[in-house]
Backbone as CSV, one residue per row, in Angstrom:
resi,resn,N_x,N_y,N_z,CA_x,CA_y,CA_z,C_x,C_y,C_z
1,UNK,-3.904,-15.116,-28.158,-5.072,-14.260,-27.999,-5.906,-14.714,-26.800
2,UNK,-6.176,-16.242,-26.484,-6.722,-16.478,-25.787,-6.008,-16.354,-24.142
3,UNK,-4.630,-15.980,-24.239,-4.158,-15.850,-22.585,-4.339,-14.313,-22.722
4,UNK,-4.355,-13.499,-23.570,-4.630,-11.738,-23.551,-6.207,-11.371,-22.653
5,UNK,-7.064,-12.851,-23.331,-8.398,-12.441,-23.074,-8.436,-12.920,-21.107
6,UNK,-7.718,-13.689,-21.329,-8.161,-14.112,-19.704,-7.262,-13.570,-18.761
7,UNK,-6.184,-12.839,-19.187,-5.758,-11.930,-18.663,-6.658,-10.764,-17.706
8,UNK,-7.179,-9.550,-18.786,-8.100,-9.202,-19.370,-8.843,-9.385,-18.059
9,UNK,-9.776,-10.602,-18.262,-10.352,-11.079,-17.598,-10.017,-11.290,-15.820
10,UNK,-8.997,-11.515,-15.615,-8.736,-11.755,-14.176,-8.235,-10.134,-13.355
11,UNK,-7.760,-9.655,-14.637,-7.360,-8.159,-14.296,-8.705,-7.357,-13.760
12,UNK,-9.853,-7.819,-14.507,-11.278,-6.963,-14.226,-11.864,-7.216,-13.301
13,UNK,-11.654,-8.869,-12.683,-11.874,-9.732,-11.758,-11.361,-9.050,-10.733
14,UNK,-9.930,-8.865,-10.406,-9.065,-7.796,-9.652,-9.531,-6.909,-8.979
15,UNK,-9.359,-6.045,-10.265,-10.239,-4.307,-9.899,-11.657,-4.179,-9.430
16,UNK,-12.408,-5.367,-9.774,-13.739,-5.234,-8.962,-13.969,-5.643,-7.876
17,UNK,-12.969,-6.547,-7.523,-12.905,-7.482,-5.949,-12.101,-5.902,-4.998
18,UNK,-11.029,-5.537,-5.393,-10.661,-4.210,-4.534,-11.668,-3.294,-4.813
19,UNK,-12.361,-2.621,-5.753,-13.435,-1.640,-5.484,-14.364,-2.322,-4.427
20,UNK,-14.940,-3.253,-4.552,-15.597,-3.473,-3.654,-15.392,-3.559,-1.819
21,UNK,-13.821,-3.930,-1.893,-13.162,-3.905,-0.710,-12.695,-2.690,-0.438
22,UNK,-12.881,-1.529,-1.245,-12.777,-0.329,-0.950,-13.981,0.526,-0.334
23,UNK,-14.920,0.292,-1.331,-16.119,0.900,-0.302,-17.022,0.005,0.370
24,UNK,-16.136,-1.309,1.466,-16.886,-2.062,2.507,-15.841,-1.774,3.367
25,UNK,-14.542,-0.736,3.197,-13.757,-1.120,3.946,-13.729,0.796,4.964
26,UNK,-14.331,1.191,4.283,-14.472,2.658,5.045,-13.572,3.357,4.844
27,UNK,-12.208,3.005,3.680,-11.306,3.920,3.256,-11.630,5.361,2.983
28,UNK,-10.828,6.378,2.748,-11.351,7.453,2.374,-10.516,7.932,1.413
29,UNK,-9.597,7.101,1.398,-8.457,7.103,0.349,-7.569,5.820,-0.020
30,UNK,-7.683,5.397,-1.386,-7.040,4.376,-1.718,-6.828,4.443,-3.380
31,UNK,-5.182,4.104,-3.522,-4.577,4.075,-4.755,-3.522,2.794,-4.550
32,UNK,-3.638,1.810,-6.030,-2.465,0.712,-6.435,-1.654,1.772,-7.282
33,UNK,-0.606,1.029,-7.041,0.858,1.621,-8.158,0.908,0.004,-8.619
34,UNK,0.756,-0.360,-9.697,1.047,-1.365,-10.334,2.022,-1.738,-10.641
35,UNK,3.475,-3.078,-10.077,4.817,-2.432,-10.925,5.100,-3.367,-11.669
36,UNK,5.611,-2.839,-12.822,5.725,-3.775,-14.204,6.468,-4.622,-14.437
37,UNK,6.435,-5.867,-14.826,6.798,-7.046,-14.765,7.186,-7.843,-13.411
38,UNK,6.303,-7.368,-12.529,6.062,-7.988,-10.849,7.815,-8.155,-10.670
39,UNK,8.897,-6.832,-10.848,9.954,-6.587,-10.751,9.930,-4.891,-10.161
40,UNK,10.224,-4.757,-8.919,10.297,-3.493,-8.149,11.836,-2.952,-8.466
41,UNK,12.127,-2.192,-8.827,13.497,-1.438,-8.989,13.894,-0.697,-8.212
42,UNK,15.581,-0.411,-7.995,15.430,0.126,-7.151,15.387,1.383,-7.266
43,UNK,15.248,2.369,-8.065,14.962,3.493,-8.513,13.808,4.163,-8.608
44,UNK,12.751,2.967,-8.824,11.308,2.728,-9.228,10.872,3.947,-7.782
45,UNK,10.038,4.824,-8.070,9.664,5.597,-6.439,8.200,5.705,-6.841
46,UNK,7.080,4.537,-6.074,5.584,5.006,-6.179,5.774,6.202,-5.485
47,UNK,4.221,7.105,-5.990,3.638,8.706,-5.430,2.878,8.370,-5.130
48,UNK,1.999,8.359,-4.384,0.631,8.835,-3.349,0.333,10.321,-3.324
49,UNK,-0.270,11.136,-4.202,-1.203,12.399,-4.115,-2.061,12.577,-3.079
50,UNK,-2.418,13.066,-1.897,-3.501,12.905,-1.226,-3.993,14.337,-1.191
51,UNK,-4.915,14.313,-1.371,-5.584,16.341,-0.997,-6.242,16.089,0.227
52,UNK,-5.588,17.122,1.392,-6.542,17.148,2.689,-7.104,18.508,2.953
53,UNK,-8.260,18.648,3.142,-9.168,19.590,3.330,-9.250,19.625,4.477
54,UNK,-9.496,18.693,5.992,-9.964,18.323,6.444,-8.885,17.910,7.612
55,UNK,-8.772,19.352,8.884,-7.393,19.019,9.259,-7.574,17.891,11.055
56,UNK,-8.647,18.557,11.134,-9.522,17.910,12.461,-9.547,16.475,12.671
57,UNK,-9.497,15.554,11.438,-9.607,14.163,11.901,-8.032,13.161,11.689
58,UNK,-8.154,12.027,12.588,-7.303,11.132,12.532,-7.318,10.242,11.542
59,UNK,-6.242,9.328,10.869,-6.404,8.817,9.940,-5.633,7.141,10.510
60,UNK,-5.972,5.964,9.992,-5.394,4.983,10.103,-4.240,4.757,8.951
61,UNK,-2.888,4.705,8.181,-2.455,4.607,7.571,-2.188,3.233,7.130
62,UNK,-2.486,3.274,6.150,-2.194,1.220,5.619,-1.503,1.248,4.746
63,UNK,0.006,0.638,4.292,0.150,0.366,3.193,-0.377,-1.190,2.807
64,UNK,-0.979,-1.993,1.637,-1.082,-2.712,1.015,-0.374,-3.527,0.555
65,UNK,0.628,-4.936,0.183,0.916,-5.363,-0.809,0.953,-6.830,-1.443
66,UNK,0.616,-7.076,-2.455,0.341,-7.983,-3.756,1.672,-8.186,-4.285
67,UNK,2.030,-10.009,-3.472,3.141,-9.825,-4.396,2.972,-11.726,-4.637
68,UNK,3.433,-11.960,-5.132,3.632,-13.271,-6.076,4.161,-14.425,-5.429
69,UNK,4.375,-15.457,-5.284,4.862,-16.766,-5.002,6.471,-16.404,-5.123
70,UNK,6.903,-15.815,-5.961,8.377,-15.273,-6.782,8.824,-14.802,-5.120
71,UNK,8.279,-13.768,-4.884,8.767,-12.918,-3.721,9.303,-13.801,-2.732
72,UNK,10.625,-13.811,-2.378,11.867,-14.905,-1.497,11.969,-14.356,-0.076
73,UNK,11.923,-13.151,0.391,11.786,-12.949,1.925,10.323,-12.961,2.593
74,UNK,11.231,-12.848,3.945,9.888,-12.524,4.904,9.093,-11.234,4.896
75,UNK,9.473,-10.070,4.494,9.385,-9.131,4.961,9.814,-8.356,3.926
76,UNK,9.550,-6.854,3.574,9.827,-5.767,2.511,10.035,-4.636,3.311
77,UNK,11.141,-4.288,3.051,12.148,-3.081,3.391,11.647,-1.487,2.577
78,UNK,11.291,-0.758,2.952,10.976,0.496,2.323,11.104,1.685,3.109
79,UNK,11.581,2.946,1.753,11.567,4.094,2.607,10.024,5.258,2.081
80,UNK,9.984,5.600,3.134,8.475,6.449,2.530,8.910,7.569,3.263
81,UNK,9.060,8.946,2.011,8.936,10.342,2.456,7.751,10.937,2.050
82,UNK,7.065,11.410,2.987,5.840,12.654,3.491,6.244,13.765,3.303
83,UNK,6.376,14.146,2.042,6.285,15.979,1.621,5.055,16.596,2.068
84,UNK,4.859,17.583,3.273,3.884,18.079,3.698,3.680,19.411,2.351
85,UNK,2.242,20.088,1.958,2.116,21.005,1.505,2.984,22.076,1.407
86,UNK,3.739,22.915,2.182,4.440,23.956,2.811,6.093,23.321,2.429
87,UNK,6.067,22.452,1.792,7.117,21.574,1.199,8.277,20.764,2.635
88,UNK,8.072,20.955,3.338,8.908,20.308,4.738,8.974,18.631,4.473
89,UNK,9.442,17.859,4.602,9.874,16.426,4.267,10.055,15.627,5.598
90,UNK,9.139,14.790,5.577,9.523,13.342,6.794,10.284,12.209,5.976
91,UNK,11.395,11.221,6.900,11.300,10.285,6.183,11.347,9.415,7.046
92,UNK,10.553,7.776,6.486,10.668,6.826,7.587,11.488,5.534,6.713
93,UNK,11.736,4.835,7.825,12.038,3.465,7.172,10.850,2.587,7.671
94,UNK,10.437,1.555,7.116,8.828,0.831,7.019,9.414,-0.781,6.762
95,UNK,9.461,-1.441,8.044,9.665,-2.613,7.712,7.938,-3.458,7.215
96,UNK,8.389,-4.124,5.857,6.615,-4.713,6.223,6.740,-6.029,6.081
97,UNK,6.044,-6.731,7.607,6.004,-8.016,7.474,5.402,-8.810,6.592
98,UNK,5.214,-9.705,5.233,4.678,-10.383,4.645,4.406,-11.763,4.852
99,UNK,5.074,-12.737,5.513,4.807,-13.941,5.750,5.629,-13.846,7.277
100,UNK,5.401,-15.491,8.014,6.310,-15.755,8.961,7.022,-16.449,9.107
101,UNK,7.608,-16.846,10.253,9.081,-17.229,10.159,9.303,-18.619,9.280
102,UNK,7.801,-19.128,9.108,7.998,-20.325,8.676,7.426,-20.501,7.911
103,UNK,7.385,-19.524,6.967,7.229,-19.134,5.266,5.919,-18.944,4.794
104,UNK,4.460,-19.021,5.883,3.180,-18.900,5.750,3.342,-17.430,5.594
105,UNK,2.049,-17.067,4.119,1.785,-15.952,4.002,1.169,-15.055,5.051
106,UNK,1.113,-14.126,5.460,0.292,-12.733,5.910,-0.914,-12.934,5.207
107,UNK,-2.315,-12.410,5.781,-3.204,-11.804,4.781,-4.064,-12.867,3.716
108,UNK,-4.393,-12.536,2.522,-5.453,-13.512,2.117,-4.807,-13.592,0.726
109,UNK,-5.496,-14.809,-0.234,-4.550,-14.927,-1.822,-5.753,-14.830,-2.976
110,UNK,-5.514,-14.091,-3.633,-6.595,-13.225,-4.614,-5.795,-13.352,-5.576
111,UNK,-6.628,-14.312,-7.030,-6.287,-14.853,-8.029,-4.906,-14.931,-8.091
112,UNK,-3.881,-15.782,-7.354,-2.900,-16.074,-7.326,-1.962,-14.445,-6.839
113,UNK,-2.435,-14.015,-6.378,-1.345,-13.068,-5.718,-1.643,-12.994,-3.785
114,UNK,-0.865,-12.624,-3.074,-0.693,-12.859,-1.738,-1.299,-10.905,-1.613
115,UNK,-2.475,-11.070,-1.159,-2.972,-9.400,-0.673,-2.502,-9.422,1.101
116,UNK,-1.382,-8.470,1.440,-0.772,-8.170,3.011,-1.371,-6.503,2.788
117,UNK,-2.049,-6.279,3.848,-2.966,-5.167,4.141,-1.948,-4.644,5.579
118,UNK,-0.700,-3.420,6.064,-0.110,-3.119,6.805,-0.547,-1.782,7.390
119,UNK,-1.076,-1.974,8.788,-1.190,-1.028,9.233,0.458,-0.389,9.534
120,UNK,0.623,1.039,9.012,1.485,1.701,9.264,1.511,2.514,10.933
121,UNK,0.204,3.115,10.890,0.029,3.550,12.177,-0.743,5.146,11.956
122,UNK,-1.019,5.943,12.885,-2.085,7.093,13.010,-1.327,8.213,12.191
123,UNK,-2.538,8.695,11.844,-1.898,9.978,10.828,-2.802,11.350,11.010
124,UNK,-2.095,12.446,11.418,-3.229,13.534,11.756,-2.021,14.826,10.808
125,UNK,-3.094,15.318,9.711,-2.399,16.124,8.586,-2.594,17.798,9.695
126,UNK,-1.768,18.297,9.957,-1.736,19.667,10.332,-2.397,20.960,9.579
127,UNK,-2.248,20.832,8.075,-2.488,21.890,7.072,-3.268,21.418,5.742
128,UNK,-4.168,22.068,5.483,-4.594,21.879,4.523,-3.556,21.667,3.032
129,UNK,-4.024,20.873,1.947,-3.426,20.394,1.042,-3.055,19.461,0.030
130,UNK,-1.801,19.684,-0.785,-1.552,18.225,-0.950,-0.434,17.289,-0.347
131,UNK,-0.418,16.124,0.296,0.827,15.636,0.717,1.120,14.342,-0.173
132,UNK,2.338,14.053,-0.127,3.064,13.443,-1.490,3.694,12.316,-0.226
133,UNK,2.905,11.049,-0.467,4.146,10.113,-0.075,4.531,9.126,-1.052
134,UNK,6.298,9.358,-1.318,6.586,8.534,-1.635,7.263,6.860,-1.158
135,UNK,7.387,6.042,-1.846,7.993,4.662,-1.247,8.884,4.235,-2.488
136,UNK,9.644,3.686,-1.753,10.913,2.847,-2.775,11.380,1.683,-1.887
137,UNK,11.818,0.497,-2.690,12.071,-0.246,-1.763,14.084,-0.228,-1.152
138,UNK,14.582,-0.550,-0.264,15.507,-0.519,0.220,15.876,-1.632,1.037
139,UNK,15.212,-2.448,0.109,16.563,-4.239,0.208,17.588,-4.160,-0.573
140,UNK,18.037,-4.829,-0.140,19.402,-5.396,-0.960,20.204,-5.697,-2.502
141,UNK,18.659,-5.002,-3.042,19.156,-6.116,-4.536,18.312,-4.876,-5.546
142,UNK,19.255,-4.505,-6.236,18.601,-3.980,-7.650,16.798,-3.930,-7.936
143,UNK,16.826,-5.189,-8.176,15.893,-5.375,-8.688,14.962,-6.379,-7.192
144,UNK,14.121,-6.303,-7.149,13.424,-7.004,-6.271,11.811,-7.821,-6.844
145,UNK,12.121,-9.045,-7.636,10.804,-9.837,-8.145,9.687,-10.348,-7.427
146,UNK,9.048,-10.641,-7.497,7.482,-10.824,-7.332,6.602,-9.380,-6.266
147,UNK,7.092,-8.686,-6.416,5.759,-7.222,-5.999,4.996,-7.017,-7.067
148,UNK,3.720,-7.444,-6.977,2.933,-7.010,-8.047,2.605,-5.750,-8.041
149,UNK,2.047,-5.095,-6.793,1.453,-3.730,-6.834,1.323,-3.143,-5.029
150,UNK,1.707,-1.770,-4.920,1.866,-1.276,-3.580,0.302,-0.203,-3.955
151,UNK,-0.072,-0.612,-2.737,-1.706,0.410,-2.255,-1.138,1.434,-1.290
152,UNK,-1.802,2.359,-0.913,-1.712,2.753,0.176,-3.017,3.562,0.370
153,UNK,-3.586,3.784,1.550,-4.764,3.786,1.884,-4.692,4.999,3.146
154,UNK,-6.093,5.038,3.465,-6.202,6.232,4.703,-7.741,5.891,4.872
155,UNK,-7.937,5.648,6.540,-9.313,5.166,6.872,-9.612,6.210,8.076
156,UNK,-10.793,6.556,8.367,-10.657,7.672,9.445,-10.810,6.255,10.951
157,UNK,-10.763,7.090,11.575,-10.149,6.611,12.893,-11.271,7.212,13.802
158,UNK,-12.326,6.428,14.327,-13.108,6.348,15.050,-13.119,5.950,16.501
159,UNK,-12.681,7.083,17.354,-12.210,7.154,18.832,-13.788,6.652,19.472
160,UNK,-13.936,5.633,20.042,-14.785,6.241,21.552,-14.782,6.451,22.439
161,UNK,-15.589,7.405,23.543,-15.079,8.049,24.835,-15.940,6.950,25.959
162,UNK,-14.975,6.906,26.769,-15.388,5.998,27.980,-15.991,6.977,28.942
163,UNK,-17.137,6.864,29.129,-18.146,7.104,30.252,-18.649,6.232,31.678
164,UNK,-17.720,6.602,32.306,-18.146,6.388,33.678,-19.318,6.533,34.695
């Protein structure tokens, strides 16, 4: 009972340290997929829902990820398809760096998990809607241990103009 409660406890610890890093961070969109038993499958496919109203602005794309001491490479292999509204399909492959060559983490360590924050790169939605990205991972192995949880995010993108 008493590891349920401090569970519990570090889980709330969690969710309030990212809310807060959500609205200091100027996101305009941000969702965790939590995956269960910090074991990614390879079948397992997070969704990202996004509704865009709003076709005029640029977006920074980030994926997020929280993964464990467990986790044995450098780097996480994934494919992410972009179902636009009008149903048309992108797909990419997304290498994401997590540590370097010489096994130091990426990023910062929040109650024992490794938080890697990946800029993907610029995103400008054409049509109003909803767009659906999904991710799965595409290493090598069935099962892939220590991913605790994949974010993915959208920050607007604040150009300034050079005046001469």
């Amino acid at each position: 009972m008493k590891y349920i409660k401090s569970t519990l406890i570090t889980n709330a610890l969690i969710t309030l340290f990212w809310a807060c890093q959500f609205f200091s961070s100027g996101y305009v969109y941000f969702q965790w997929h939590d995956i269960p038993g910090h074991t990614w499958r390879l079948h397992d496919t997070l969704t990202f829902n996004i509704v865009v109203s709003d076709t005029s602005r640029t977006f920074d794309l980030v994926i997020t990820v929280s993964a464990t001491d467990d986790y044995q490479w450098r780097n996480l292999i994934t494919q992410m398809i972009v179902e636009y509204p009008d149903g048309y399909k992108e797909q990419r492959l997304l290498n994401l760096p997590l540590s370097s060559d010489e096994g130091f983490w990426y990023g910062r360590k929040v109650s024992g998990f490794h938080e890697i924050e990946i800029p993907i790169g610029e995103i400008k939605f054409p049509k109003e809607g909803t767009y659906s990205f999904r991710l799965f991972h595409w290493m090598r192995e069935n099962e892939v241990k220590g991913i605790a949880r994949i974010g993915l995010a959208l920050k607007p993108v604040f150009k300034t103009q050079n005046r001469e």
